[in-house]
N, C-alpha and C positions, 0 to 999 in steps of 0.2 A: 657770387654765391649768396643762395637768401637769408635771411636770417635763421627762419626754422633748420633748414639744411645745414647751416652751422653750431645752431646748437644739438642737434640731432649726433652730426660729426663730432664735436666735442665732447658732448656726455660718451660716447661710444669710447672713443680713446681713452677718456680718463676711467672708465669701467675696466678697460684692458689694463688700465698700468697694477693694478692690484693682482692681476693674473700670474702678470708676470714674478711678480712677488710670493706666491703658491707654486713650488716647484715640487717636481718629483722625487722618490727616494733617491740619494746619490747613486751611481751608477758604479760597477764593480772598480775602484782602479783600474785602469791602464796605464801603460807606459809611457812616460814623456812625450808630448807632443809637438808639432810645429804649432807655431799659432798658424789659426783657419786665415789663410791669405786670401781665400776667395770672399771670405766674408768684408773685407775691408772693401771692397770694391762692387757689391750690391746693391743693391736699391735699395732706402730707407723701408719702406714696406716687407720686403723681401727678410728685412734684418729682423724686424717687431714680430711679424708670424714667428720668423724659426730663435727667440730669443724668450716669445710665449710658452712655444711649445716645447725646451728643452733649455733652459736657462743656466742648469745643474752642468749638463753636458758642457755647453759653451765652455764654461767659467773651466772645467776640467781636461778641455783638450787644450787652452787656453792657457792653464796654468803649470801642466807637466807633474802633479803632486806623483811621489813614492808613496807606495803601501804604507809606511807609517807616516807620512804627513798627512794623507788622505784620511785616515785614523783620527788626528786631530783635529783637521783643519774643518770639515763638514757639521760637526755641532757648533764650529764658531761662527760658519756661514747660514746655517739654520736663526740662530740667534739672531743675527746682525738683521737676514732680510727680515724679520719677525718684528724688530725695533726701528726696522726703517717705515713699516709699515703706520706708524704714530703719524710722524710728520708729512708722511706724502701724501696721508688720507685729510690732512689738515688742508695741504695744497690744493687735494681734490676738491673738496669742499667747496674752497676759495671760489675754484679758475669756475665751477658748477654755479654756486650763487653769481657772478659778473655775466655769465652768459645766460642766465635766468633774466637780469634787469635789460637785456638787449640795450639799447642807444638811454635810458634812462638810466643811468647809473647820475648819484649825484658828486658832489665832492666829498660828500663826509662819507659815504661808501665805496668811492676810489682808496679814501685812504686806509679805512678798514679792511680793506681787500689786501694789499699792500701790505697794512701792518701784519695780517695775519699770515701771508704769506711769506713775508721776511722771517719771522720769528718759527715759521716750520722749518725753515731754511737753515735758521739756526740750530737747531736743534738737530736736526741734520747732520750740518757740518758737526757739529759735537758728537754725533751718534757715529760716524766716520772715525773720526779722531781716534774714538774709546776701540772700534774693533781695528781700529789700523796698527795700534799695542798691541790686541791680544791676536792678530794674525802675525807678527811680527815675532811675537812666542814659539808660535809653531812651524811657521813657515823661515822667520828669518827674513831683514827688510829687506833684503833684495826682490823675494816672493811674495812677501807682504804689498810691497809698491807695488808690482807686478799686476796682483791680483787687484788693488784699489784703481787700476788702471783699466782693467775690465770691467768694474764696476762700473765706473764712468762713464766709459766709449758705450756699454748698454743702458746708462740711464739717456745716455744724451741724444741715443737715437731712438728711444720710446718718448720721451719730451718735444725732441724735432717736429714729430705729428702731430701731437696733443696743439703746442702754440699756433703750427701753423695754420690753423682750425681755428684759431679765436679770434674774432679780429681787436682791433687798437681800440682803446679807449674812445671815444667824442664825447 
């Protein structure tokens, strides 16, 4: 892959993960759900489209909420993806300036990149922390995990593309 062709590919992915972060008004309650089985066995692609385009849905069929948990629990999800969006756009940033310098990156902007990547990381993780309490309120940890779990499984398949696009340091 050439260079332009992957930073073309990278800006593009890291454009998308903000999207995914803009979700729609929460969708009326329904009823407990299975979790989506067919989704665990899709194509990484397959998953970033329909996690763009209904991310609220997911997390809701996903998580089974009653009428009054869903009551609670969607201002606390509004928030959380709202505060996530600090640190991830830090990331962006980041992984944007490293694929700007192509093969010239030097060491003291290795590190840079790195440091400032780590510390979005952190923050992060802290940002998690704080709402994994106040879903934990509403939900109760059992659903609180639950739901930190869906978090996860969709952050780690919109990141899956973004890296595999960038290539390694030289």
């Amino acid at each position: 892959m050439n260079k332009t062709l992957t930073t073309v590919l990278a800006a593009a992915m890291l454009a998308a993960l903000p999207a995914a972060a803009q979700d729609k008004k929460a969708p009326p309650p329904a009823p407990a759900a299975a979790p989506d089985k067919a989704a665990q066995f899709a194509k990484p692609e397959e998953l970033r489209m329909k996690i763009q385009s209904d991310k609220k849905g997911i997390v809701e069929r996903n998580l089974g909420l009653t009428g009054a948990e869903s009551v609670k629990f969607w201002p606390v999800y509004d928030a959380f993806q709202k505060e996530l969006a600090g640190p991830q756009s830090e990331i962006n940033r980041a992984v944007i300036d490293y694929v700007g310098m192509e093969n010239a990156i030097t060491d003291a902007n290795a590190k840079r990149l790195v440091d400032q990547i780590l510390a979005a990381e952190s923050k992060e993780a802290k940002i998690r922390a704080e709402y994994f309490i106040k879903a934990q309120k509403v939900l109760g940890a059992k659903k609180a995990a639950r739901y930190m779990q869906i978090e996860n499984k969709i952050r780690a398949i919109l990141r899956y593309e973004t890296v595999a696009a960038i290539p390694l340091v030289h």
